[in-house]
C-alpha atoms as an extended CHARMM CRD file, in Angstrom:
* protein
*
       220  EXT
         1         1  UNK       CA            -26.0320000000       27.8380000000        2.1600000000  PROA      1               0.0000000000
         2         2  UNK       CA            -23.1350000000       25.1580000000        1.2470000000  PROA      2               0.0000000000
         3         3  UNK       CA            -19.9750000000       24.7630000000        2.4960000000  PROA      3               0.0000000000
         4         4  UNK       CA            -17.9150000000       22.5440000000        1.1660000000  PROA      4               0.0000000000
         5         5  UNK       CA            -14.3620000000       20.6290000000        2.5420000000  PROA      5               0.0000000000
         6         6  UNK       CA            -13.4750000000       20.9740000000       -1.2890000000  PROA      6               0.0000000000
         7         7  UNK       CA            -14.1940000000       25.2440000000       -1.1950000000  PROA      7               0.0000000000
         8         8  UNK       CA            -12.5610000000       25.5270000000        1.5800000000  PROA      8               0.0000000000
         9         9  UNK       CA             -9.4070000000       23.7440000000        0.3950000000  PROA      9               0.0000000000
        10        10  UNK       CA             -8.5620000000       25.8400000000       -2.0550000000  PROA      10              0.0000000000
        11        11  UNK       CA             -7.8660000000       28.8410000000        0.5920000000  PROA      11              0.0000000000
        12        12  UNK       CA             -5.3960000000       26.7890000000        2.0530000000  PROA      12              0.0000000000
        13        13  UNK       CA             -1.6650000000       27.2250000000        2.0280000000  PROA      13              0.0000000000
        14        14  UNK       CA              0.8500000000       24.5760000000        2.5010000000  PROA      14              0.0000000000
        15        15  UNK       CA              4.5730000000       25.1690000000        2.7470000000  PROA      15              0.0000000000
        16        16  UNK       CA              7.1280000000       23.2230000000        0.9030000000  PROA      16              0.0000000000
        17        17  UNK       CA              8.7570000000       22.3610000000        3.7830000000  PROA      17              0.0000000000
        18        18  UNK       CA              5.4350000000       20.7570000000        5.1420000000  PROA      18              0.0000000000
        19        19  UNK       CA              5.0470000000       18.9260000000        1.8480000000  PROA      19              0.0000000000
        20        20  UNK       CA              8.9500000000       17.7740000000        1.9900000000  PROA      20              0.0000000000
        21        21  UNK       CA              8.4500000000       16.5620000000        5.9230000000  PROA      21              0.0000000000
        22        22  UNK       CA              4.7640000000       14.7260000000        5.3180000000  PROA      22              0.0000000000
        23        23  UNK       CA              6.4460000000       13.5600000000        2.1780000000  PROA      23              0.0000000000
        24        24  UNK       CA              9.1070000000       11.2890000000        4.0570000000  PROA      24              0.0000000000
        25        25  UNK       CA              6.3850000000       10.4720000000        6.9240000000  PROA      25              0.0000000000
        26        26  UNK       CA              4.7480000000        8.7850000000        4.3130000000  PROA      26              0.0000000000
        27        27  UNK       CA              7.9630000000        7.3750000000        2.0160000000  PROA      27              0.0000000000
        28        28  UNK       CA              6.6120000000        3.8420000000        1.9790000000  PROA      28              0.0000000000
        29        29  UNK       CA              3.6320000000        4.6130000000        0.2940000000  PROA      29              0.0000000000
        30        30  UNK       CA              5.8940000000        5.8260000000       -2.8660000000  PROA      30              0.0000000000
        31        31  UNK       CA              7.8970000000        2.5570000000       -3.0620000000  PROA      31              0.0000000000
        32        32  UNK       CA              6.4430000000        0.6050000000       -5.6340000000  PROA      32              0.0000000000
        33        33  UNK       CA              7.8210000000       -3.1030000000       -5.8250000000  PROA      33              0.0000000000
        34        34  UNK       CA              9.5870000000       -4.5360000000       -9.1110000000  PROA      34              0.0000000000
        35        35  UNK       CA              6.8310000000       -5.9270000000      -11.1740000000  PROA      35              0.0000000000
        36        36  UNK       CA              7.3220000000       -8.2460000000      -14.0510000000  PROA      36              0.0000000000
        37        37  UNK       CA              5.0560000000       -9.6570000000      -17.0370000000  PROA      37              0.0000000000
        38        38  UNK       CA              4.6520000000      -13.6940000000      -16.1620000000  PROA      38              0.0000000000
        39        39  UNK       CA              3.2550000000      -16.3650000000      -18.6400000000  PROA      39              0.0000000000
        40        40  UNK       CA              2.8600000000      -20.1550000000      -17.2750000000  PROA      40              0.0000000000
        41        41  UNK       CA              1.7050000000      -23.0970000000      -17.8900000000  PROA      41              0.0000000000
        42        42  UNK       CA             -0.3000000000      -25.0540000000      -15.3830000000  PROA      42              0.0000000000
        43        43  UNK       CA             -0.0060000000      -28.7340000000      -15.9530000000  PROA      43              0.0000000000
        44        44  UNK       CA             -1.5430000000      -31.5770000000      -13.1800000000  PROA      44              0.0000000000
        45        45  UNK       CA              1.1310000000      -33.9930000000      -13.2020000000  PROA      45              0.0000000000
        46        46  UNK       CA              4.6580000000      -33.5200000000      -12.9590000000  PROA      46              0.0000000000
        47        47  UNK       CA              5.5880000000      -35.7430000000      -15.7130000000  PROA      47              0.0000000000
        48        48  UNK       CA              3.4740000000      -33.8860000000      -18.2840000000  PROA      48              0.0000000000
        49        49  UNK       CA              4.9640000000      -30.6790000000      -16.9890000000  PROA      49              0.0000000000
        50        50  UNK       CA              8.4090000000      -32.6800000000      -17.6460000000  PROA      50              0.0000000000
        51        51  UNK       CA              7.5850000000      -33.3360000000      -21.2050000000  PROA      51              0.0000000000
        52        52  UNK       CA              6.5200000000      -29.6760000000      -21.6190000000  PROA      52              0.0000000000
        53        53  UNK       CA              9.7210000000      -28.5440000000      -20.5470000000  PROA      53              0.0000000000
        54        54  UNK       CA             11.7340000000      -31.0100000000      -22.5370000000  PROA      54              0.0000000000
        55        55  UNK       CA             10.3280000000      -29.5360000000      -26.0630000000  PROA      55              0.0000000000
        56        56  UNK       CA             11.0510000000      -26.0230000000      -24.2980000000  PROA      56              0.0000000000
        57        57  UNK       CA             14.8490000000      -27.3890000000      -24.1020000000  PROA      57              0.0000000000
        58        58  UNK       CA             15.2110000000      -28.4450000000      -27.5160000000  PROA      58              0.0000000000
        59        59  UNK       CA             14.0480000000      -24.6080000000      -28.9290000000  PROA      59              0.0000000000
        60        60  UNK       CA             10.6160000000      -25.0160000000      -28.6090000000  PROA      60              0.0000000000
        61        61  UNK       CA              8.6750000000      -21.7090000000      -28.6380000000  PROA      61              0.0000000000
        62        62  UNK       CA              6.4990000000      -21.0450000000      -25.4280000000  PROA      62              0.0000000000
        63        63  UNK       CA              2.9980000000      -20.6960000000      -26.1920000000  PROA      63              0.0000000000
        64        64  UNK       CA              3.4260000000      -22.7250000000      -29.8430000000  PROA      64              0.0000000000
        65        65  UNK       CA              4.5690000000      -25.6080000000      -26.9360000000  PROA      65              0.0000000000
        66        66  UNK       CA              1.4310000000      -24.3840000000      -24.5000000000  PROA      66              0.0000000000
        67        67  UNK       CA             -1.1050000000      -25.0020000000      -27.4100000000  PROA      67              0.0000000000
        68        68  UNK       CA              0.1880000000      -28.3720000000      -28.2610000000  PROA      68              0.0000000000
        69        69  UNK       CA              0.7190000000      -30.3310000000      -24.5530000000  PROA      69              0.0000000000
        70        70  UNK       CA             -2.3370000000      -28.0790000000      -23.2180000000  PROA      70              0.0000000000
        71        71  UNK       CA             -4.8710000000      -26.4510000000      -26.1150000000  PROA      71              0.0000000000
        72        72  UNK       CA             -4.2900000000      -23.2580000000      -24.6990000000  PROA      72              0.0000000000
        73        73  UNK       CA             -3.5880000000      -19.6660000000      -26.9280000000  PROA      73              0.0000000000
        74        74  UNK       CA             -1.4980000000      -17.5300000000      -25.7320000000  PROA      74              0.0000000000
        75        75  UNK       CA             -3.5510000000      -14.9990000000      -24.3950000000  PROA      75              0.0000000000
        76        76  UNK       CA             -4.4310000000      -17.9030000000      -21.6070000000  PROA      76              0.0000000000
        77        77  UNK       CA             -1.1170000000      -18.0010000000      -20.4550000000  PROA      77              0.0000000000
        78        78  UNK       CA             -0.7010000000      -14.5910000000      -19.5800000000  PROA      78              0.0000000000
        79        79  UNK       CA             -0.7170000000      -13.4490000000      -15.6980000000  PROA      79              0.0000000000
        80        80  UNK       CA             -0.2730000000       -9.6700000000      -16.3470000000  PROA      80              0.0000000000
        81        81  UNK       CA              2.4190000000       -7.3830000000      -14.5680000000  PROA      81              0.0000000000
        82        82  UNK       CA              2.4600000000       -8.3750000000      -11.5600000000  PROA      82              0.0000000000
        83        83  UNK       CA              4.3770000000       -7.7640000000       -8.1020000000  PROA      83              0.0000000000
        84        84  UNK       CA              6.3170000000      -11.1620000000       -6.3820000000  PROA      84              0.0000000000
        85        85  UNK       CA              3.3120000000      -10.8090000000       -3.5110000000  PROA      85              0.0000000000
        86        86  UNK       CA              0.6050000000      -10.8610000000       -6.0410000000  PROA      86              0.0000000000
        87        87  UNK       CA              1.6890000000      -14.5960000000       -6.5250000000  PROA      87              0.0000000000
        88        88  UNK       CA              1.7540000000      -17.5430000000       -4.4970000000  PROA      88              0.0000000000
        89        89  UNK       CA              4.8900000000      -18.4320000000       -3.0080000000  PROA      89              0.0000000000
        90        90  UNK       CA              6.3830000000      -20.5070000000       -4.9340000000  PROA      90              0.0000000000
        91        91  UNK       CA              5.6380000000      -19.1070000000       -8.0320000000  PROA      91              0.0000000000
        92        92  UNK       CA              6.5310000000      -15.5720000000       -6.8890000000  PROA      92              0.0000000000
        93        93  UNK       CA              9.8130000000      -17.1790000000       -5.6220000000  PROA      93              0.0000000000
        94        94  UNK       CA             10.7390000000      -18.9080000000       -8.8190000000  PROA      94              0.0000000000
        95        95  UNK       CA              9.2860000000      -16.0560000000      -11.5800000000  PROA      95              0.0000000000
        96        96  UNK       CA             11.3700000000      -13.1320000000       -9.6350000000  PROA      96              0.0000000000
        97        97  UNK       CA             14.7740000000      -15.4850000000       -9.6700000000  PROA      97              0.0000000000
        98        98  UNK       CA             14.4420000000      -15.7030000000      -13.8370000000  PROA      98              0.0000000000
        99        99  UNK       CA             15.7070000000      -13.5350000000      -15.9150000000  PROA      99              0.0000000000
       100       100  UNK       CA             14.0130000000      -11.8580000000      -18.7580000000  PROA      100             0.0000000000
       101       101  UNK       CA             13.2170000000      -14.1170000000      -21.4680000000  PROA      101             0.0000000000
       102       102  UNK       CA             14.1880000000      -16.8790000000      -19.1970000000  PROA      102             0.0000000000
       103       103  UNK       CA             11.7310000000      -20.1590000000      -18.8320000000  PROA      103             0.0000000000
       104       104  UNK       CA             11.2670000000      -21.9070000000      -15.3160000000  PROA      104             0.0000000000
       105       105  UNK       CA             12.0850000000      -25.4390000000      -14.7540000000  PROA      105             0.0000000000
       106       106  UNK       CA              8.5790000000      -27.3090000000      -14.0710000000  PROA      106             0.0000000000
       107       107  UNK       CA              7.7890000000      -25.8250000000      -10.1240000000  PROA      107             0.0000000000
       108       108  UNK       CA              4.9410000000      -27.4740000000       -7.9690000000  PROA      108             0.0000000000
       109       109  UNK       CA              2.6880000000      -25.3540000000       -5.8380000000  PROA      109             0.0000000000
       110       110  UNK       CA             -1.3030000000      -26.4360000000       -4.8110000000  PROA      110             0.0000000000
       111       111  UNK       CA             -2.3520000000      -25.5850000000       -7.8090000000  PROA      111             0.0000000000
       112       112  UNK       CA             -0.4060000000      -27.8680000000       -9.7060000000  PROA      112             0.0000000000
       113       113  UNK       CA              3.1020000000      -27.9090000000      -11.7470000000  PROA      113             0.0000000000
       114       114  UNK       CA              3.9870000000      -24.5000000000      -13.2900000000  PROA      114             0.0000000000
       115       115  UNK       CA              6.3110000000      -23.4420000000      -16.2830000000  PROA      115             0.0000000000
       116       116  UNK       CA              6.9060000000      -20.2330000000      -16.1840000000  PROA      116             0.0000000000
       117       117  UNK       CA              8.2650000000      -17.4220000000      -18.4280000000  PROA      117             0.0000000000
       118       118  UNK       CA              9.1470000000      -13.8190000000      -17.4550000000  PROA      118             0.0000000000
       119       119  UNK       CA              8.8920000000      -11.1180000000      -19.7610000000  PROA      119             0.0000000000
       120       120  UNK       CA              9.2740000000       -7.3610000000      -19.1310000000  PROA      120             0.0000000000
       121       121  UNK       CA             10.3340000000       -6.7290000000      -15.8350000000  PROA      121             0.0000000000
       122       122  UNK       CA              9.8640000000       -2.9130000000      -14.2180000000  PROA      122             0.0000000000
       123       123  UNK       CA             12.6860000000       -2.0350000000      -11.8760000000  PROA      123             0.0000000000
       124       124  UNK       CA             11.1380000000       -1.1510000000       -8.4410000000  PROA      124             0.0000000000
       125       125  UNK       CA             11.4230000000        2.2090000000       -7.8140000000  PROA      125             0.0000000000
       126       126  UNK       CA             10.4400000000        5.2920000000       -5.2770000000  PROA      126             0.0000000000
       127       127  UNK       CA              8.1810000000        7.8140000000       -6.7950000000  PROA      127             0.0000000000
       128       128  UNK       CA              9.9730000000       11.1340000000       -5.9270000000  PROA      128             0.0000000000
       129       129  UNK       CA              9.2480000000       14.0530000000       -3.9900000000  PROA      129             0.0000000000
       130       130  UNK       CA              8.4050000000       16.2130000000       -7.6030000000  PROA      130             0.0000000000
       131       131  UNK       CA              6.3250000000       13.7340000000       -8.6690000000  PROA      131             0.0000000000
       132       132  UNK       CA              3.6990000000       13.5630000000       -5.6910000000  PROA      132             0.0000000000
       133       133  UNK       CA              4.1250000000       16.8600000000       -4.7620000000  PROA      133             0.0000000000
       134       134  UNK       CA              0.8740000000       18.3190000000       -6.0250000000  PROA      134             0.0000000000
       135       135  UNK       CA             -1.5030000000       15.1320000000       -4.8650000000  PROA      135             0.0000000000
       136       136  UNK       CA              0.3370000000       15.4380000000       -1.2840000000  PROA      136             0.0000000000
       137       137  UNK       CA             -0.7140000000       18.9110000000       -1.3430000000  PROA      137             0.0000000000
       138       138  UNK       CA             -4.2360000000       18.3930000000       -2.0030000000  PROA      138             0.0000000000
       139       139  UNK       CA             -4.5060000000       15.6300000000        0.2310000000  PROA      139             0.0000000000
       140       140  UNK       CA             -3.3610000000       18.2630000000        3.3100000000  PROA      140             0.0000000000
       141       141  UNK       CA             -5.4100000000       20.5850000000        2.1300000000  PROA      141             0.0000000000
       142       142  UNK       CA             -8.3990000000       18.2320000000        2.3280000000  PROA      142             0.0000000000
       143       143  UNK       CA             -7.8100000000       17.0880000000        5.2460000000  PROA      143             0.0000000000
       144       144  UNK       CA             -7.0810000000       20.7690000000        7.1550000000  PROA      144             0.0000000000
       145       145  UNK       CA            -10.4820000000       21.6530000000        5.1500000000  PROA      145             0.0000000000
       146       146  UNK       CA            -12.1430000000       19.0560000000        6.5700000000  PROA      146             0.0000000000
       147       147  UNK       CA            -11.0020000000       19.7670000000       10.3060000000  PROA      147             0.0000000000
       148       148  UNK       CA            -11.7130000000       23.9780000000        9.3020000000  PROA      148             0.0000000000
       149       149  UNK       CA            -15.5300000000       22.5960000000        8.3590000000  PROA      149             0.0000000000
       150       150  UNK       CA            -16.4580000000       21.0570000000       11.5860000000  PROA      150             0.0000000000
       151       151  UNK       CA            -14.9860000000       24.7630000000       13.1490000000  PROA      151             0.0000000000
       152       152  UNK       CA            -17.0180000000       26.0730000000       10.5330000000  PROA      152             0.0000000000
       153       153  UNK       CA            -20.1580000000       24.2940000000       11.0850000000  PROA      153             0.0000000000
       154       154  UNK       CA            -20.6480000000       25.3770000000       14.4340000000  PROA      154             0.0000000000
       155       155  UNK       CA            -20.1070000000       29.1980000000       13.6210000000  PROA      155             0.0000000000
       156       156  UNK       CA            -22.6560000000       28.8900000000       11.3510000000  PROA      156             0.0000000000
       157       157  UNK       CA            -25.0720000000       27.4740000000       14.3760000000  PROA      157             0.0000000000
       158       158  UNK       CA            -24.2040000000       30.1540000000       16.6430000000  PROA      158             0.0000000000
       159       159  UNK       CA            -24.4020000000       32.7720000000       14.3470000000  PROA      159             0.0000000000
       160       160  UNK       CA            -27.9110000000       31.7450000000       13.1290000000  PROA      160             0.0000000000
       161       161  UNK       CA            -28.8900000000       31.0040000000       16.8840000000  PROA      161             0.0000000000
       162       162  UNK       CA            -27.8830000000       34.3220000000       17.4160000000  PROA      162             0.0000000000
       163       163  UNK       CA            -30.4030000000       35.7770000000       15.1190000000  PROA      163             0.0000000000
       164       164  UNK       CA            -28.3770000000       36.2250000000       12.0090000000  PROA      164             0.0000000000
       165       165  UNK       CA            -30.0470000000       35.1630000000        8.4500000000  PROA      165             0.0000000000
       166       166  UNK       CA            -28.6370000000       32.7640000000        5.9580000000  PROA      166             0.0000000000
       167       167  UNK       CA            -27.3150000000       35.7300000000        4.1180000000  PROA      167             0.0000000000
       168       168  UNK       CA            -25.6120000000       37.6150000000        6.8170000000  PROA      168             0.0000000000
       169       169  UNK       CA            -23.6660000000       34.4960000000        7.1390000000  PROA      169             0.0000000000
       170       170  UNK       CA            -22.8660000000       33.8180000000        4.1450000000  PROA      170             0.0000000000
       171       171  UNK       CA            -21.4760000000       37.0430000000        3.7550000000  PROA      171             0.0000000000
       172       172  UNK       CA            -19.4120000000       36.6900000000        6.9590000000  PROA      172             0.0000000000
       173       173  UNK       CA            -17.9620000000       33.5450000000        5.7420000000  PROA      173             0.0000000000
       174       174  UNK       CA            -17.6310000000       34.5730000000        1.6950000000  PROA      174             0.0000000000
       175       175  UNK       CA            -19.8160000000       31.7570000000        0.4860000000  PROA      175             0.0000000000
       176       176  UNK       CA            -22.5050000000       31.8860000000       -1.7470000000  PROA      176             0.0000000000
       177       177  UNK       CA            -26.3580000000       31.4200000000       -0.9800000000  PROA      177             0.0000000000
       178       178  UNK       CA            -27.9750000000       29.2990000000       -3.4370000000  PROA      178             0.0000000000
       179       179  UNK       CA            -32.1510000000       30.0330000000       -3.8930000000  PROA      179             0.0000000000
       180       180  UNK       CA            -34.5840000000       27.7250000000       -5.2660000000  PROA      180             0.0000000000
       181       181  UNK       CA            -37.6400000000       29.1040000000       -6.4910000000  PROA      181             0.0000000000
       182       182  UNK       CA            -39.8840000000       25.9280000000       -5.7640000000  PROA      182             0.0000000000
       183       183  UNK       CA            -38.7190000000       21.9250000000       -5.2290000000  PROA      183             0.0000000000
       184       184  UNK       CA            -40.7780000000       18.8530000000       -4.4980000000  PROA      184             0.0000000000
       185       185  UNK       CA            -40.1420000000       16.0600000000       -2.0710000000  PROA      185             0.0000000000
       186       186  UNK       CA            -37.5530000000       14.9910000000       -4.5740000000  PROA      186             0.0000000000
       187       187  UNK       CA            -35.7780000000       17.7160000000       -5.4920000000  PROA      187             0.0000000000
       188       188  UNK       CA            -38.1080000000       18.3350000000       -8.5540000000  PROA      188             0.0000000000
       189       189  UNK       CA            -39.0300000000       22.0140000000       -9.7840000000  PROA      189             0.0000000000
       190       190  UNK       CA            -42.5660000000       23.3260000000      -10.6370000000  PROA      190             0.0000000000
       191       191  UNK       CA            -41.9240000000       21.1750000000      -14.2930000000  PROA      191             0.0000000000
       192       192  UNK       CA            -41.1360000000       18.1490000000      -12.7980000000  PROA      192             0.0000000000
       193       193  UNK       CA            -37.1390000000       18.5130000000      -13.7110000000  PROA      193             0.0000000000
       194       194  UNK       CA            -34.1030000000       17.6360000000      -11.0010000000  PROA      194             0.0000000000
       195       195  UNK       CA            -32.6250000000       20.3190000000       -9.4180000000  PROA      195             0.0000000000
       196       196  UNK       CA            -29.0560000000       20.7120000000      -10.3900000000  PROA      196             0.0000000000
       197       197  UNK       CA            -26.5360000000       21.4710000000       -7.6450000000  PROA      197             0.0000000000
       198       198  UNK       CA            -28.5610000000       20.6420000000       -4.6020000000  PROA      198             0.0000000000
       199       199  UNK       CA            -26.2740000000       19.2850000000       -1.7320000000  PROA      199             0.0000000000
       200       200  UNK       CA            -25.5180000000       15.9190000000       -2.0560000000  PROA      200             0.0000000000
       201       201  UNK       CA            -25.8010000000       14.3210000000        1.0880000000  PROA      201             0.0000000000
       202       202  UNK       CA            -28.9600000000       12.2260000000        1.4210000000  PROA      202             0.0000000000
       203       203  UNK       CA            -30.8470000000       13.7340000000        4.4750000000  PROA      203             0.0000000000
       204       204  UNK       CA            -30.8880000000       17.2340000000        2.7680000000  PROA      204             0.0000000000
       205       205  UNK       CA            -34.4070000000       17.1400000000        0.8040000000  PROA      205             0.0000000000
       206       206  UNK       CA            -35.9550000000       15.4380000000        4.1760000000  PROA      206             0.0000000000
       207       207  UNK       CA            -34.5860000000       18.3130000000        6.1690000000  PROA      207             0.0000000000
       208       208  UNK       CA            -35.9060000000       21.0520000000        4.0200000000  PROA      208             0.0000000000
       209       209  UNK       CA            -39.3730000000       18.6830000000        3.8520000000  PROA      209             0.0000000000
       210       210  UNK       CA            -39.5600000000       18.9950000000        7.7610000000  PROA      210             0.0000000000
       211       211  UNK       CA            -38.6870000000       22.4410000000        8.2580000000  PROA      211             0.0000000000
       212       212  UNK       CA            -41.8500000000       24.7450000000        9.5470000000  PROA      212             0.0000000000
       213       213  UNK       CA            -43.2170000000       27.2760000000        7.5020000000  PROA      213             0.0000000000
       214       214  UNK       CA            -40.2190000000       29.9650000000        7.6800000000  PROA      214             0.0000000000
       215       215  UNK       CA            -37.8660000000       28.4980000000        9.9120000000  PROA      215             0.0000000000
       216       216  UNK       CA            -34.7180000000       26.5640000000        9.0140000000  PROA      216             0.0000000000
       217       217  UNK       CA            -33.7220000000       23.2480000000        8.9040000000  PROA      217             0.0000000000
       218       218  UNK       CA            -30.4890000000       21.7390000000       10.9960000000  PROA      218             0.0000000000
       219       219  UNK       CA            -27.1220000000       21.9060000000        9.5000000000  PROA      219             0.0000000000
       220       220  UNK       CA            -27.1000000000       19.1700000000        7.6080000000  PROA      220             0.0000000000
């Protein structure tokens, strides 16, 4: 017999108005930050950083400029998309004042001297209430199922304490009783095959292995 948070989820109701009030509980979570698409050098010394940005002043193009002062391609210069906090201060400071396009003067943090360039930049924005709506709603339901399976799980004790078979309560609760005709130590049939569909939780085949002879194993 297997009840699952999952099963019982999907006999759960939420109301909009639930989703619209949990939905501003948790507005933070659907701000995401401006990100932008940052290239840099890295240089040692200031004055070769200097130099860099010198031939960067006179037109020179960015990662034509990176291959010649530093051997790199430009696939090495590349930082991603990233958020202001996903970079150190300074840089974060100086690649979120630039505009797109726009290079960085040499700037010094512990790593060394960086030139930076942005590229696309991604507006922050809030993700509305339309767009999470259906994830929030799963997430409640989850989490109700989960609270309704604990409720659950001790109904099921009493029940069987009580003298009721596996069957009788699965009936009671309208969940279905699985059978296996015969299973190993670990979770093998008579050929030698895994069972599919057994619970997965890992004390189940010990708990089945340690049951006497006609009785029935703890809920697992």
């Amino acid at each position: 017999l297997v009840v699952e948070a999952k099963d019982i989820a999907k006999t759960i109701e939420v109301a909009e108005q639930e989703l619209r009030d949990e939905y501003q509980a948790r507005l933070s979570n659907y701000q995401e930050p401006e990100r932008r698409r940052v290239e840099q050098m890295l240089f040692d010394d200031q004055a070769a950083a200097d130099a860099a940005f010198a031939k960067l002043k006179d037109g020179g193009n960015f990662a034509a400029v990176a291959k010649e002062t530093l051997g790199k391609e430009a696939a090495d210069l590349s930082l991603g998309l990233v958020t202001k906090g996903d970079l150190p201060e300074e840089i974060g400071e100086a690649a979120f004042a630039l505009a797109q396009g726009e290079i960085s003067k040499p700037v010094q943090s512990a790593f060394g001297w960086h030139i930076l360039r942005v590229g696309e930049i991604q507006a922050a924005r809030e993700r509305t209430f339309d767009e999470v709506k259906d994830e929030l709603a799963e997430d409640l339901r989850l989490q109700r199922a989960s609270d309704a399976l604990y409720r659950i799980g001790t109904q099921i004790q009493d029940e069987i304490a009580g003298g009721a078979s596996i069957e009788q309560v699965a009936e009671k609760l309208n969940v279905e009783v699985k059978r296996v005709a015969a299973m190993d130590a670990r979770g093998r049939d008579a050929a030698g095959k895994p069972i599919a569909d057994l619970p997965q939780f890992r004390e189940f085949l010990q708990l089945v292995n340690e049951a006497p002879l006609g009785g029935e194993p703890e809920l697992g």
